[in-house]
C-alpha positions in Angstrom: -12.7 -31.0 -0.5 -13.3 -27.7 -2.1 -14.8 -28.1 -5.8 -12.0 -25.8 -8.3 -14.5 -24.8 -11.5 -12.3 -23.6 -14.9 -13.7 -21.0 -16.7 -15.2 -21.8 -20.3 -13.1 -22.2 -23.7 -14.5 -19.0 -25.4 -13.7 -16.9 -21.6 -9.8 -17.9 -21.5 -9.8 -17.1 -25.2 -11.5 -13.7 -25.0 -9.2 -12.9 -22.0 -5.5 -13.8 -23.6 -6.8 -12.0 -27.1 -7.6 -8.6 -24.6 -4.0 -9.1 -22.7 -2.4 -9.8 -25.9 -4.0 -7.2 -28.1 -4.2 -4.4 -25.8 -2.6 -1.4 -26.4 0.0 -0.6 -24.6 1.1 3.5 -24.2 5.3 3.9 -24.9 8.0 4.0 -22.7 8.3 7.2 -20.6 11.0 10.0 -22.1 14.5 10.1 -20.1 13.6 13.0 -18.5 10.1 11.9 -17.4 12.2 8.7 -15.9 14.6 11.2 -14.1 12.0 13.2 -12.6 9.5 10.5 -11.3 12.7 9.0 -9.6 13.7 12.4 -8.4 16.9 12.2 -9.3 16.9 15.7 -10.5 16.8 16.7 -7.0 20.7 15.4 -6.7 23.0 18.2 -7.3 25.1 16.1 -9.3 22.8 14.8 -11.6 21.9 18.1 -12.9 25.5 18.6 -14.3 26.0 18.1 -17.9 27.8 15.1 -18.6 31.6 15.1 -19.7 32.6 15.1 -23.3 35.2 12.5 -23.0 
């Protein structure tokens, strides 16, 4: 049978406080979202929207 090692106390700790502290960059605009999709390359999509 294979032998499963776990890393030390102090590792697991140092990892979860990097992945818990790390900074993470903010959510992409609406039009950033709409390009990287390409939904601006549907004619329709490109309308303005109704005022209802």
């Amino acid at each position: 049978m294979a032998e499963t090692t776990k890393p030390d106390k102090h590792l697991v700790r140092e990892y979860m406080d990097r992945r818990t502290h790390a900074e993470h960059e903010p959510p992409p605009s609406a039009d950033e979202i709409r390009r990287i999709l390409g939904w601006e390359l549907i004619p329709h999509n490109n309308e303005p929207e109704a005022e209802p």
